[in-house]
DOVO-524892 format. One record per residue (C-alpha): residue number from 1; z, y, x. Coordinates in steps of 0.1 Angstrom, whole numbers, plus 2048, in hexadecimal, padded with zeros to 3 digits. Each point is the difference from the previous one (the first is absolute). Layout:
% residues N
+-----+-----+-----+-----+
: pos :  zz :  yy :  xx :
+-----+-----+-----+-----+
: NUM :   Z :   Y :   X :
...
+-----+-----+-----+-----+
END
This chain:
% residues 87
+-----+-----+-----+-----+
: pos :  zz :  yy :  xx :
+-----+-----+-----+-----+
:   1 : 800 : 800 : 800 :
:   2 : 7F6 : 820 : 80F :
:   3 : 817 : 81A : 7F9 :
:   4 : 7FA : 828 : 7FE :
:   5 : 823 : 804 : 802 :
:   6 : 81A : 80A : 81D :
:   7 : 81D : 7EE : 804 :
:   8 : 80C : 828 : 7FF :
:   9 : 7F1 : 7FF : 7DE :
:  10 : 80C : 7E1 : 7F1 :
:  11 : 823 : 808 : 80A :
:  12 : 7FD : 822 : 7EE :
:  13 : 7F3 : 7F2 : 7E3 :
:  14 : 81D : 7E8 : 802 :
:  15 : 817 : 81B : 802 :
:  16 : 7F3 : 816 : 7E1 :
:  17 : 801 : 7DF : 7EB :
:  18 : 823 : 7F5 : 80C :
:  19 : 80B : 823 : 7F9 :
:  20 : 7F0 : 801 : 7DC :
:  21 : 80A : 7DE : 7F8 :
:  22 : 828 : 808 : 808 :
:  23 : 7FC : 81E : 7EC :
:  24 : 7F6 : 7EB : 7E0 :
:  25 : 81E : 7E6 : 807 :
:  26 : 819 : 81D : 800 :
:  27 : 7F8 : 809 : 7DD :
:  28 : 800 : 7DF : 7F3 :
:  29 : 81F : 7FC : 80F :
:  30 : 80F : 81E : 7F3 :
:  31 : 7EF : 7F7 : 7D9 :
:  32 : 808 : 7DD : 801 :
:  33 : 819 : 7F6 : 7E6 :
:  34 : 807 : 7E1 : 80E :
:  35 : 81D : 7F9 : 81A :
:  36 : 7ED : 7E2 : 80D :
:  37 : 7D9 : 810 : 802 :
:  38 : 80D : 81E : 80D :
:  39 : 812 : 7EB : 81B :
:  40 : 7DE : 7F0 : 804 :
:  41 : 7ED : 825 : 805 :
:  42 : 81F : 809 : 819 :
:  43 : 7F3 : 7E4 : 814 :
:  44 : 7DE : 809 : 800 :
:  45 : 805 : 820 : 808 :
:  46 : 816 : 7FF : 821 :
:  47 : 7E5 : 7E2 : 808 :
:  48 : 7E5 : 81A : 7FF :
:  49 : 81A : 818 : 812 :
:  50 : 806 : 7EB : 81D :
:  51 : 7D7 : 7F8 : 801 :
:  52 : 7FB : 827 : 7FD :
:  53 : 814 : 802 : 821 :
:  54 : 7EF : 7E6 : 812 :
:  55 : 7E2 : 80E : 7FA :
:  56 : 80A : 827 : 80A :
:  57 : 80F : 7ED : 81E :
:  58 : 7E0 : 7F1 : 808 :
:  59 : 7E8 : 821 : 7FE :
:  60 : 81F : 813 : 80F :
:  61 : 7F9 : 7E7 : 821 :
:  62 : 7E0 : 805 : 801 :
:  63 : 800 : 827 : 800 :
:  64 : 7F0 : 801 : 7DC :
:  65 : 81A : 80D : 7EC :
:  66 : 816 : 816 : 813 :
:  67 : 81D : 818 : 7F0 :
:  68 : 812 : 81C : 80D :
:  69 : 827 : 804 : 806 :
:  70 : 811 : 813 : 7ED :
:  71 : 811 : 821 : 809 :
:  72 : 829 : 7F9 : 80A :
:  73 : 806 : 824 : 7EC :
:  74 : 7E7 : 7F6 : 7E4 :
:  75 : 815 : 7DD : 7FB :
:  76 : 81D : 810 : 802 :
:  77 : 7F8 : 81D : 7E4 :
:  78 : 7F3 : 7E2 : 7EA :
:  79 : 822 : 7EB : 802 :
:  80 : 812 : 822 : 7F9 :
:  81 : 7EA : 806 : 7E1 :
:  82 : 809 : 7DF : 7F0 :
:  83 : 823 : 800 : 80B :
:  84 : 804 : 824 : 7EB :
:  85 : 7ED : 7F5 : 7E6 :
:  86 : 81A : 7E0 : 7F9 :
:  87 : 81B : 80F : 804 :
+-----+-----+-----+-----+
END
């Protein structure tokens, strides 16, 4: 099979559908009535979690998908915000 794709590509593609997919398990978790299905969709969804990670970690390795740290004093403001706001 002759493939047009990257392995760059494919793992994106991966990525976007992982991300999708875990976004459509967390609302059937959170409008599932049932104890057991929702326990089910919980499942599911740290599964696609934990595969989200692998695959970040992958592209991450290989340079593809790179992210920036964030500021200390930016972090720091953040934690403040939501530290005033519950209490």
């Amino acid at each position: 099979m002759n493939s047009n794709f990257s392995d760059k590509d494919m793992l994106t593609d991966t990525l976007s559908s992982i991300k999708s997919a875990t976004a459509s398990y967390n609302v059937f978790a959170n409008e599932c009535a049932s104890n057991d299905l929702r326990g089910a969709y919980m499942s599911i969804l740290t599964q696609e979690h934990q595969s989200q990670a692998d695959v970040y970690n992958e592209m991450s390795s290989r340079g593809w998908y790179q992210t920036q740290p964030a500021p200390q004093d930016k972090i720091q403001q953040t934690k403040n915000t939501f530290l005033s706001q519950n209490s």
